[in-house]
C-alpha positions as CSV (number, residue, x, y, z in Angstrom):
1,X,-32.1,-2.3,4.6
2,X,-28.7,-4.3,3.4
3,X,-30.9,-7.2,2.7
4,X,-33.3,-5.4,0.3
5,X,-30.7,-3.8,-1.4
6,X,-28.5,-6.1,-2.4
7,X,-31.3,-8.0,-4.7
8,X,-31.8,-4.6,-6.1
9,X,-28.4,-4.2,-6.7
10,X,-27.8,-7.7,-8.6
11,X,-31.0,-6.8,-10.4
12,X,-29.9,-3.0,-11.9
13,X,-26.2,-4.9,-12.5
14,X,-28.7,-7.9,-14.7
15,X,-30.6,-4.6,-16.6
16,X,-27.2,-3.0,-17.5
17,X,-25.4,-5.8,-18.5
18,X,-28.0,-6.8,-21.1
19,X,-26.1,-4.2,-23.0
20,X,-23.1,-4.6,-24.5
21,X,-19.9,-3.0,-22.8
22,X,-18.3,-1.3,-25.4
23,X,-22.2,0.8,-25.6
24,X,-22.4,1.5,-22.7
25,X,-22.0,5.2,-21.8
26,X,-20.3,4.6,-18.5
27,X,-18.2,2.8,-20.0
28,X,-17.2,5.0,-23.2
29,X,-16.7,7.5,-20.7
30,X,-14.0,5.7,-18.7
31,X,-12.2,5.3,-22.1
32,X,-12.2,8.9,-23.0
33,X,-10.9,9.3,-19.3
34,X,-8.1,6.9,-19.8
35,X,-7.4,8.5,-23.4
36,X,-7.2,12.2,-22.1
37,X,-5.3,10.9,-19.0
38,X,-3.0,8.2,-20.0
39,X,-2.9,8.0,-24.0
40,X,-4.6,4.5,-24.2
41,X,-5.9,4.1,-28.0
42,X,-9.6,4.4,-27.3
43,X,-10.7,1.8,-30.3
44,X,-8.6,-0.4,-28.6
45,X,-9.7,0.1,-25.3
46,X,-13.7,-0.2,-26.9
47,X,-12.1,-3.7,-28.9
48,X,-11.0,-5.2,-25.6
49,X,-14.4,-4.1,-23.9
50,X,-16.3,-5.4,-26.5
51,X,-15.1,-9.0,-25.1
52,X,-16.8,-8.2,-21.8
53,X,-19.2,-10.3,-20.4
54,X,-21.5,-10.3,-17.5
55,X,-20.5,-12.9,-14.6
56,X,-23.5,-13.0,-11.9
57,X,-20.5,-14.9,-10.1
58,X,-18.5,-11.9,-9.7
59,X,-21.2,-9.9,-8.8
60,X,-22.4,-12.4,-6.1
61,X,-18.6,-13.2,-4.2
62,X,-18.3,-9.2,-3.7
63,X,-21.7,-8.6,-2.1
64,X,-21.7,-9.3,1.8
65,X,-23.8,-11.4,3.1
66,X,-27.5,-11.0,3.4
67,X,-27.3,-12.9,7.1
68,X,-24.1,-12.6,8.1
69,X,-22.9,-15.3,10.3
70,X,-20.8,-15.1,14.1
71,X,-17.5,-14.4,13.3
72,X,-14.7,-17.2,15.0
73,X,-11.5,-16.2,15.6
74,X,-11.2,-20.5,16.3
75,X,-12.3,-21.6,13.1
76,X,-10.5,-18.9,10.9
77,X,-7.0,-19.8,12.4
78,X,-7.6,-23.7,12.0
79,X,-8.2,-22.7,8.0
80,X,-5.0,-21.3,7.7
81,X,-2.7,-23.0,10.8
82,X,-3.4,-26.4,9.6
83,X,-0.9,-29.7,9.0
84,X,-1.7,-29.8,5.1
85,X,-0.5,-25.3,4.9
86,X,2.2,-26.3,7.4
87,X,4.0,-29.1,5.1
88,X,3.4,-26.9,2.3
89,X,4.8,-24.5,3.7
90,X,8.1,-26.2,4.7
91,X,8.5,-27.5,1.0
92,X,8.4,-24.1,-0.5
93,X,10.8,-22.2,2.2
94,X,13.1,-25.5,1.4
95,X,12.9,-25.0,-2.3
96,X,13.3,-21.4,-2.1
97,X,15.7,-21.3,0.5
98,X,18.0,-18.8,-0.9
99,X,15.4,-16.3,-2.3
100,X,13.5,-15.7,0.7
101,X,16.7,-15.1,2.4
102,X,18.1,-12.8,0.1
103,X,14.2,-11.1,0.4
104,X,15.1,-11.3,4.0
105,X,18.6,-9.6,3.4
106,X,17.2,-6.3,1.5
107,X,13.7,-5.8,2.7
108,X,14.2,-6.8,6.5
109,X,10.8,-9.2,6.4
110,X,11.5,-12.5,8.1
111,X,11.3,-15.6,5.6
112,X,8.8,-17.4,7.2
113,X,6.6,-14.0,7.5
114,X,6.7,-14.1,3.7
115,X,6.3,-17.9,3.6
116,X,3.3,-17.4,5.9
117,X,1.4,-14.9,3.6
118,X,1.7,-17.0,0.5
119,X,0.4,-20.1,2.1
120,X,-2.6,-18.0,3.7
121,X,-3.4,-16.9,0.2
122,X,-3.2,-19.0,-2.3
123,X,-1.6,-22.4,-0.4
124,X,1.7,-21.4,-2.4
125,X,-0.2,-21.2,-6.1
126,X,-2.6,-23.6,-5.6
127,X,-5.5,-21.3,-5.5
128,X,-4.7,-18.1,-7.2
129,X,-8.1,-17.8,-9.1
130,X,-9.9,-18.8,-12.1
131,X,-11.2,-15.2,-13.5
132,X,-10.1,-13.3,-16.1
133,X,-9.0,-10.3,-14.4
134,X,-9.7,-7.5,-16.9
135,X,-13.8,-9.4,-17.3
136,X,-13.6,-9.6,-13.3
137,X,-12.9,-5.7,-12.5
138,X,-14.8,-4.2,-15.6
139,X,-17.7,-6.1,-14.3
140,X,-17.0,-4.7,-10.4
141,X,-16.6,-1.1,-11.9
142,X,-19.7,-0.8,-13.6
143,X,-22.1,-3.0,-12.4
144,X,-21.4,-3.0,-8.4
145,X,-22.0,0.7,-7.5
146,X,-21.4,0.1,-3.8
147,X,-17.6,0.1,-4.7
148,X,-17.4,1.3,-8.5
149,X,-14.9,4.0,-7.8
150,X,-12.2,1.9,-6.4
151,X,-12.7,-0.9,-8.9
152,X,-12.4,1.7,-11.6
153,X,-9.1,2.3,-10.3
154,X,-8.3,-1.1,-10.2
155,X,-9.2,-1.4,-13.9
156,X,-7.2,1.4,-14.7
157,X,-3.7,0.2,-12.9
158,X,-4.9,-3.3,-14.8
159,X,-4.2,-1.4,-18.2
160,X,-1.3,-0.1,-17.2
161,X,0.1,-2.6,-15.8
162,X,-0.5,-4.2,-19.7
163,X,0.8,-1.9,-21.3
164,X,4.1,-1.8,-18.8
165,X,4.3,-5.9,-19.3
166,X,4.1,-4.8,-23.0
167,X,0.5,-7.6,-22.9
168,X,-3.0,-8.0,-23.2
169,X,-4.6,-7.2,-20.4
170,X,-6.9,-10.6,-20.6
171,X,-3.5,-12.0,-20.0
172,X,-4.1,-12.0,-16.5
173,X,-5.7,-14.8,-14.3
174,X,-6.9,-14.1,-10.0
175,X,-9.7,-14.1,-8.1
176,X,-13.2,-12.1,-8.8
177,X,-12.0,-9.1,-6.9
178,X,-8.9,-8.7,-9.5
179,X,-6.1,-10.0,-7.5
180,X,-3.5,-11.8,-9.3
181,X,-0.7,-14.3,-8.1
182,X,1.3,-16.4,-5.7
183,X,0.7,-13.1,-3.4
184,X,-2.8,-12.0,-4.3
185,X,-2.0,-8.2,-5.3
186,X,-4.6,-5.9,-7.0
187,X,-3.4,-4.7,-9.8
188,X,-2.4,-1.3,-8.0
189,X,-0.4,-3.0,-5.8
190,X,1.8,-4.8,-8.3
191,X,2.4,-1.5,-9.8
192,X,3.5,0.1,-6.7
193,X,5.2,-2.6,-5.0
194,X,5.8,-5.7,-7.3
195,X,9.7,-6.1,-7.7
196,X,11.5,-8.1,-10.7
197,X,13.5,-10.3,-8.3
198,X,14.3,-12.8,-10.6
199,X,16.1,-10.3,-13.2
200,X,14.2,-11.2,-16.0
201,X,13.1,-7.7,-17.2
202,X,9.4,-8.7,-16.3
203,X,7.2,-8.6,-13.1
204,X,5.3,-12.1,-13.2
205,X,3.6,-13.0,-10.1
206,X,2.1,-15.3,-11.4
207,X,5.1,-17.6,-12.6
208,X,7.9,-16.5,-11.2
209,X,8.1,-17.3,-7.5
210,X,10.7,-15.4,-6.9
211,X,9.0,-12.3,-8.1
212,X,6.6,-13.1,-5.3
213,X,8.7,-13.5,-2.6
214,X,10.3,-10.3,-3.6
215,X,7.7,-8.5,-4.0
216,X,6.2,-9.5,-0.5
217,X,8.8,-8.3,1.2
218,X,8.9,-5.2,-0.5
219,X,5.5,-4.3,0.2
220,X,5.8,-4.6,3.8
221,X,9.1,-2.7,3.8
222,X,7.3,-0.1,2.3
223,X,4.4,0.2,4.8
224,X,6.9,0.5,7.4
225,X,8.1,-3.1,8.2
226,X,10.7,-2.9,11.6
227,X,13.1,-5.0,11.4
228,X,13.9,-7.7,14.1
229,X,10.6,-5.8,16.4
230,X,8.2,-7.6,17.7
231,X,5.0,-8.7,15.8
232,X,2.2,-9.5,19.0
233,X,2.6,-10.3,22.7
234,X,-0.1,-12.3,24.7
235,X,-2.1,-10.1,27.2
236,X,-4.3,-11.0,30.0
237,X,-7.2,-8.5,30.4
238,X,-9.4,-7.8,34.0
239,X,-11.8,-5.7,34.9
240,X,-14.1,-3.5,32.6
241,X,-11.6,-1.1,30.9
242,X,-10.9,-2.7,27.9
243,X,-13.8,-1.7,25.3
244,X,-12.2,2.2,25.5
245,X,-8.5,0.9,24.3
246,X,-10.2,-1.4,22.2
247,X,-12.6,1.5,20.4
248,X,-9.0,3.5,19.6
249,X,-8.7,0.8,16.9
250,X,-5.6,-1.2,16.1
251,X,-3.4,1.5,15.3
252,X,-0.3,1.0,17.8
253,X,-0.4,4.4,20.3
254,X,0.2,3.1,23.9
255,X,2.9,1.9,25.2
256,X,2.5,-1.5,27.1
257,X,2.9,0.1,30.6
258,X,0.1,2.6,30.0
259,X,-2.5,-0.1,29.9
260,X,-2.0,-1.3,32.7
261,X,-4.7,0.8,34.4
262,X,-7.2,0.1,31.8
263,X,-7.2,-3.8,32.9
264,X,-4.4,-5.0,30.4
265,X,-1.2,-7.1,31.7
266,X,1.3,-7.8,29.6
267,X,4.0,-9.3,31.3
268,X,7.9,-9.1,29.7
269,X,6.3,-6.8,26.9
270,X,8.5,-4.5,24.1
271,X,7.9,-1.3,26.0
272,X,7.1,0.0,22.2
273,X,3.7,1.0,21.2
274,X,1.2,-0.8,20.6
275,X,-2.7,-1.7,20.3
276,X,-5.1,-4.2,22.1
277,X,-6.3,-6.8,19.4
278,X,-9.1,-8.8,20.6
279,X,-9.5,-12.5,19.0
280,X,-12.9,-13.5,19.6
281,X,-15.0,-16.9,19.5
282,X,-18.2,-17.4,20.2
283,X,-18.7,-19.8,23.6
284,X,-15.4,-19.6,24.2
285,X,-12.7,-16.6,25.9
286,X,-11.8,-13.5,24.1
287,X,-7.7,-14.3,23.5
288,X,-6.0,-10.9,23.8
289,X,-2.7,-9.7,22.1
290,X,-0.8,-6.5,21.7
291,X,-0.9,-5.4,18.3
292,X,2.8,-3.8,17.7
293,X,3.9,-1.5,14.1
294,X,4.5,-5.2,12.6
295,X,1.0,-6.9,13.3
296,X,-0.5,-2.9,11.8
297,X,1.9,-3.8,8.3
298,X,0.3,-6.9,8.3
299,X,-3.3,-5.5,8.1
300,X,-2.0,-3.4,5.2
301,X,-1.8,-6.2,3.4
302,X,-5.5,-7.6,4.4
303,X,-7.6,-5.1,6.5
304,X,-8.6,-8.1,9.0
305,X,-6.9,-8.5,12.5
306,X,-8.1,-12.3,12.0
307,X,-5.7,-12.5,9.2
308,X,-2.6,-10.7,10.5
309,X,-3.1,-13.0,13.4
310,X,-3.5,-15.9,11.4
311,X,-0.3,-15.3,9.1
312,X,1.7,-14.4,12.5
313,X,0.7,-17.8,13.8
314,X,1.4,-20.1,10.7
315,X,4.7,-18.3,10.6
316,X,5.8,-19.1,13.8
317,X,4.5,-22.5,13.4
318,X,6.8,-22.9,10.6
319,X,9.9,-21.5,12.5
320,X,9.4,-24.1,15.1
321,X,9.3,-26.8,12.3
322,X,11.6,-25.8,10.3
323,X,14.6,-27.7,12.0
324,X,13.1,-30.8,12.3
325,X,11.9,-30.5,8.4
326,X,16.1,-29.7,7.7
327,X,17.3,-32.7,9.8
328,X,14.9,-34.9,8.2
329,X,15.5,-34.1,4.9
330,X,19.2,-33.7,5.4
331,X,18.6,-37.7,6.8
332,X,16.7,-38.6,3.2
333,X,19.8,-37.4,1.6
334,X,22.2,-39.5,3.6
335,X,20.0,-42.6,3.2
336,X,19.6,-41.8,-1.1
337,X,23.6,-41.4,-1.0
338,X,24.1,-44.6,1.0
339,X,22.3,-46.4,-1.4
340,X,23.3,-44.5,-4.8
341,X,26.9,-42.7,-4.2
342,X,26.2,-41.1,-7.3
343,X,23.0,-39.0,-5.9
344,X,25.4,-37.6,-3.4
345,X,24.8,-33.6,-3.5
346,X,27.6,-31.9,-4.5
């Protein structure tokens, strides 16, 4: 059924698109909403919908895939747990030593936690996107029905997020979905949780890193980061009781000890609860974790277990690293003063 709908779908998008955006009666009626309910200008709103444009590209990233292919919990953690993230990674926690640790300081989120999930998202700006956000989300909240709703209220934070920044709202750059920045945050989400770390009276998460880093450790504070708990703990799994703690989902309700009769050893584990996260790969065995409250923050930020397990691992990679980056770059400076007193740091 998926398979012949999505052609459909891409097909009625096509149909409605042909007419122009400000016409549209979907679309005039969102602006009346957004008059009514947040005294928006609705000529203005019309002006900047007038600029619309139909992007089959945008359409096409959001669909699923007609023939979705094995999922490898392998192959997803070598994208993101990789030597070219990792020294990346290092450089920015180096250059942004004392922002991350004051992030550290008032939100309780470990550095390299926050270090972690801007190198999964955008490799620390490198990729944060190449659409035009408002074009992006006006496109996903009229022309992709499967999800219109939520990309309506997307489009709507969008505006106010303009109007807060005191900007156009085609001032903003991200990816196809509307995410924008060093963190990847929908629009709602900047609103919500976005800080202005650096003090200049603006929220730019785009520019300012240390908006960023602020603002990641202020989301996860406010889904309920714990400070100084545990994120996962290894588990070895026997016998057949497993698919019944794994159907209660990766909400953290049992306490380590409890699932022991269902199969699950967990040797040395917080006795705190938590849920069994299965890491699968095909022609290869399941790895197994307990899921604590810190790995169920993570997948507030991205819904996928893959990806909270992927940012826990490339942060712990970079804590183990992180030393033998300091002492070698504490060496350089010895070796550039040796040979120029007058680089010496001061």
């Amino acid at each position: 059924m998926k398979r012949l709908l999505l052609p459909f779908l891409l097909l009625a998008a096509t149909a409605n698109a042909a007419e122009l955006y400000d016409e549209r009666a979907d679309v005039r009626a969102f602006v009346a909403e957004m008059a009514e309910r947040n005294g928006f200008d609705p000529d203005v709103l019309l002006a900047h919908f007038r600029k619309v444009h139909y992007s089959p590209p945008v359409i096409k990233a959001i669909m699923p895939p007609t023939s979705p292919g094995v999922r490898s919990w392998q192959a997803y953690r070598t994208r993101f747990v990789e030597p070219a993230r990792i020294a990346h990674g290092l450089e920015f926690w180096h250059r942004h030593d004392a922002t991350l640790a004051r992030a550290e300081a008032i939100y309780g989120v470990p550095a390299e936690i926050i270090v972690a999930i801007i190198g999964v998202e955008t490799i620390y700006g490198r990729h944060m996107g190449r659409f035009d956000v408002f074009n992006a989300l006006s496109n996903l909240a009229f022309d992709y029905p499967p999800r219109a709703e939520l990309f309506r209220q997307e489009l709507e934070a969008l505006l106010l997020l303009a109007r807060d920044e005191q900007c156009s709202p085609w001032q903003f750059r991200g990816s196809y979905a509307g995410a924008i920045g060093l963190p990847q945050f929908l629009p709602s989400s900047v609103r919500n949780y976005a800080v202005d770390f650096d003090g200049d009276g603006h929220i730019d998460l785009t520019h300012s890193v240390d908006d960023a880093i602020g603002s990641v450790g202020r989301f996860l504070n406010e889904h309920g980061w714990a400070t100084g708990e545990a994120i996962v703990w290894p588990a070895k799994v026997r016998g057949d009781g497993t698919p019944s703690l794994l159907a209660e989902g990766i909400a953290p309700n049992r306490l380590p000890e409890n699932m022991f009769e269902f199969g699950v050893d967990a040797e040395g584990a917080p006795e705190k609860p938590a849920a069994l996260i299965d890491l699968t790969t095909p022609d290869a065995p399941t790895e197994y974790r307990l899921g604590f409250n810190n790995f169920y923050v993570l997948t507030r930020y991205n819904r996928s277990t893959f990806y909270a397990a992927a940012v826990t691992d490339l942060a712990e990679t970079l804590r183990a690293a992180r030393p033998q980056a300091q002492r070698a770059e504490t060496a350089r400076l010895e070796i550039n003063s040796a040979a120029d007193p007058g680089t010496a740091p001061r």
